[in-house]
N, C-alpha and C positions, 0 to 999 in steps of 0.2 A: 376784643376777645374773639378768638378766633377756634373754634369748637370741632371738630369732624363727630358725623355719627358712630362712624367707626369708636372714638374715643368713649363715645357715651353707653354706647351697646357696653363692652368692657367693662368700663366703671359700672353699668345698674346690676351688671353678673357678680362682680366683685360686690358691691355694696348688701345686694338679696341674699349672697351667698355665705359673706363673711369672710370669704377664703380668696387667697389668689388661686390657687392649687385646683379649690370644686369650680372656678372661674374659666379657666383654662381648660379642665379637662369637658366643660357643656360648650364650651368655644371651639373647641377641637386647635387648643394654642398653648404654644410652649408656655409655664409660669414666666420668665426671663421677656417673652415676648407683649405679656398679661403687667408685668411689672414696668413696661416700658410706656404702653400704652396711658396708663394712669399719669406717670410723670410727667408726660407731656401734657395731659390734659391739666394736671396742676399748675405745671411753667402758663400755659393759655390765661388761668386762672388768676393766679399770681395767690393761692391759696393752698394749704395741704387741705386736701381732702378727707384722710385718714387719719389715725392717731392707734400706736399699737399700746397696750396694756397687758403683760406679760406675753400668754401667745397669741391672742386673739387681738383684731384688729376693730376698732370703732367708728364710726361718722363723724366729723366733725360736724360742726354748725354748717358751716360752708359745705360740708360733704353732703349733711342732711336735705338742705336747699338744694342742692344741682341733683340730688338725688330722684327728688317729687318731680324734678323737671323733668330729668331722663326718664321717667316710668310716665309723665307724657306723650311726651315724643315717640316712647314705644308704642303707644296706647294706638296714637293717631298715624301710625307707619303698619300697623296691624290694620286696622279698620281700614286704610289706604290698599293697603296686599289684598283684602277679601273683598272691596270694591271690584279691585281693577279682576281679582278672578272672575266675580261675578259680571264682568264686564264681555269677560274674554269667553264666558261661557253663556253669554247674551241673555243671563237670567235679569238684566236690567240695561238698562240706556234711556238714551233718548237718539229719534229717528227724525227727520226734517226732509221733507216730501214736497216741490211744487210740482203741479201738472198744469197742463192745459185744459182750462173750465170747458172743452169737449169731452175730457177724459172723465171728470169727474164723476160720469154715470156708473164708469165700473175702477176707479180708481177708489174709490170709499169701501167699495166690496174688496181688493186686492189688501188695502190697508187692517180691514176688520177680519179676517182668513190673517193675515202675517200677526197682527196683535195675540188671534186667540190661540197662536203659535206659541208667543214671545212673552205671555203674564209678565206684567212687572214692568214693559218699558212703556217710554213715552214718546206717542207718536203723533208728530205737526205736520198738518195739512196746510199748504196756499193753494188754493184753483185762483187762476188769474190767465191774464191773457198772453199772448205771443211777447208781446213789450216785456211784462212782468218776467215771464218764462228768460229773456234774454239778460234782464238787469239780476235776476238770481246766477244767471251762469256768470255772467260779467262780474260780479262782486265774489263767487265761490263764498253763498251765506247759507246756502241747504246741502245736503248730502246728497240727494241725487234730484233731477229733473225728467217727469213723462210729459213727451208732446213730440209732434207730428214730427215738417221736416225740420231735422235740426239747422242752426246757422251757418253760415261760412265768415272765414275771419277771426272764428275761435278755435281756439288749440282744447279740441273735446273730444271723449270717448264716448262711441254713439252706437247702442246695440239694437238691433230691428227684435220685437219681439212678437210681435201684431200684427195683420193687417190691419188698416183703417181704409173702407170703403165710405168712398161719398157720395150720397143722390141726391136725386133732385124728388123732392117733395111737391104734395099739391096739398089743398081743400080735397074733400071726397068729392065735393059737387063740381070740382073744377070741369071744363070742356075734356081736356086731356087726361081725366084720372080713368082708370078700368083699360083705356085704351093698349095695344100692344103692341113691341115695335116702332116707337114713336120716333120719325127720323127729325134727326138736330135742327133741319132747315125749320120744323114745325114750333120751333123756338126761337125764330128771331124777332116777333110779334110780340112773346110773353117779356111782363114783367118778371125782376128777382127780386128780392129782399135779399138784401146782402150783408157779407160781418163788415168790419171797419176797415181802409186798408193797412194793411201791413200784418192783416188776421191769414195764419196759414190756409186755413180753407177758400176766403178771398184769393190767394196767390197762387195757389192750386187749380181754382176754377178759370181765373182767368189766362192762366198758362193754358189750361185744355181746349176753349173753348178760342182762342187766339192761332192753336197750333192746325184748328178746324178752318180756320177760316170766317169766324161766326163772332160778330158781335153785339155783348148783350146788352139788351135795355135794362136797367138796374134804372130800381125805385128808392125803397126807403136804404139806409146803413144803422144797420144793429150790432152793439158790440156784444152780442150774447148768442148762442144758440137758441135760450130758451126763445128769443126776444122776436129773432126768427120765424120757430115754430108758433107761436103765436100770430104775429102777422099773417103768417101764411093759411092760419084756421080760421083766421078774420076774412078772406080771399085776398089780400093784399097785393098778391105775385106768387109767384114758384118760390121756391129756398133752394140752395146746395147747404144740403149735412152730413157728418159723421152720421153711419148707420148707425154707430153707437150709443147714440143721444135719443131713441126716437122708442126704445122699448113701450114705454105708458103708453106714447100718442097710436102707436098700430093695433096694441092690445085693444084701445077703445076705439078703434076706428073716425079717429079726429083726425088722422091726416093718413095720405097714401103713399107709394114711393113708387114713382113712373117710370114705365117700362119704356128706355132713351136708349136710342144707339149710342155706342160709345160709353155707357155708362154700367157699372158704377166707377169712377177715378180712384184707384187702385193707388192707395200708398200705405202707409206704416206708421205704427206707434214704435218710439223710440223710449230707451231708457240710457238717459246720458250726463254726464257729470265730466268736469275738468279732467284734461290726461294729466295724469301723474298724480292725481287726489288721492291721499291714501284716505280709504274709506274704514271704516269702523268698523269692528267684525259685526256687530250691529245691523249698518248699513250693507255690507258687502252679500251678508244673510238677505238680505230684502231683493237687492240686485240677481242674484241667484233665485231666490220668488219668483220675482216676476220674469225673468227670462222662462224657467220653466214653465210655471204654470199662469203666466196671465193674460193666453189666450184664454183658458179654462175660464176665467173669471169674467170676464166678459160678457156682458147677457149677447145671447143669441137670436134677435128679433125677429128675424124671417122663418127661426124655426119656432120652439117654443114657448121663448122669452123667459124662460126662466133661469136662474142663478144657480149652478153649481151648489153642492153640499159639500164643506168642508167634509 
């Protein structure tokens, strides 16, 4: 049996109405063309639908049943129309976000600003690492991805919206902390606590410190920032981090950020997603956030570390 909705809108107008004539004219349809509409959904059927009784026209049994259908099918075609408005006017959704667990310090702040925007939708976080960050683009399973340099080898749209500055961290007690101007040669001696490789901050630093002429002694490998900043308050070695990451630890004075030539290594947060992905207006809304404002959102550690007010 083979149904069009066209067929059925017609028929539940006919059926509600009683009339070909009041059917056509809420249809804005000829009656002839109202008339024609029916017949085939009959022939489909292989049943009359209608049955006339002097002038007025009645349900058959079979008309009655495909009747409760059709004012379903309307039912759930309605509900479907005010979804997808409420979609398009992003009074609902759902948002799908990974960053890079550097970002996270002010990627939850950029998220909680765009929700108290957006009442109503749902918004999925992953923090995960450089690998992760890669297998979400590679599979195209989130709407959009923030993290450092993006890859090559992928077919991706990649917008700078940030700086991301990296330094080198100490213990307060370290020999080199308070100090000024501290030239690079003064670190071929120190240990680093370092991310794992194939971590962008790793491949960052060892591009820099490579393009110097300088190679470093690296200790422990941590797959984490926090994992890092810890070690390094333990005295463990120096760190290279996202100034991003370090708000709490400078507020309380658990660690420092040393005054290095050649430093801070000057790169960029990205917001990047498959070319040709069509995004959500949802997501496309978010995209627009954060290019605008997600410098703003940013904590600012050197100045007063505090967070913007929506």
């Amino acid at each position: 049996m083979h149904l069009t909705l066209r067929q059925l809108k017609v028929f539940e107008a006919v059926a509600r109405l009683g009339s070909y004539t009041r059917a056509a004219a809420e249809l804005h349809l000829t009656q002839p063309a109202v008339s024609m509409q029916v017949r085939q959904l009959e022939e489909a059927v292989g049943l009359e639908l209608f049955e006339r009784i002097g002038r007025r026209i009645y349900l058959t049994a079979a008309g009655e049943e495909l009747h409760r259908c059709a004012r379903a099918v309307a039912r759930e075609l309605e509900e479907a129309e005010a979804a997808l408005r409420e979609l398009k006017g992003m009074q609902r959704g759902r948002l799908s976000v990974a960053v890079a667990s550097t970002a996270n310090s002010f990627a939850t702040r950029l998220l909680g600003a765009f929700g108290q925007r957006h009442p109503g939708t749902t918004l999925r976080l992953d923090v995960t690492n450089r690998k992760g960050l890669l297998t979400h683009l590679a599979e195209n399973d989130v709407d959009l991805v923030i993290m450092g340099r993006p890859p090559e080898g992928l077919d991706l749209e990649t917008t700078p919206f940030m700086e991301n500055p990296l330094v080198i961290i100490a213990a307060p007690g370290h020999p080199l902390a308070g100090r000024r101007a501290i030239p690079l040669e003064a670190l071929r001696e120190e240990t680093f606590v370092v991310r794992e490789q194939g971590s962008g901050t790793r491949i960052a630093m060892e591009r820099h410190f490579a393009e110097q002429g300088i190679r470093l002694r690296t200790g422990m490998e941590m797959s984490s920032n926090e994992a890092i900043k810890q070690a390094v308050q333990a005295g463990l070695g120096l760190g290279i981090v996202s100034i991003h990451t370090l708000e709490l630890e400078l507020e309380a004075g658990r660690l420092q950020i040393l005054d290095v030539e050649g430093f801070p290594i000057l790169r960029h947060w990205y917001v990047v997603h498959r070319r040709g992905k069509r995004l959500s207006p949802l997501a496309a809304a978010f995209k627009a956030f954060v290019l605008k404002e997600g410098a703003r959102w940013a904590s600012p550690p050197l100045e007063d570390g505090l967070a913007p007010r929506p």
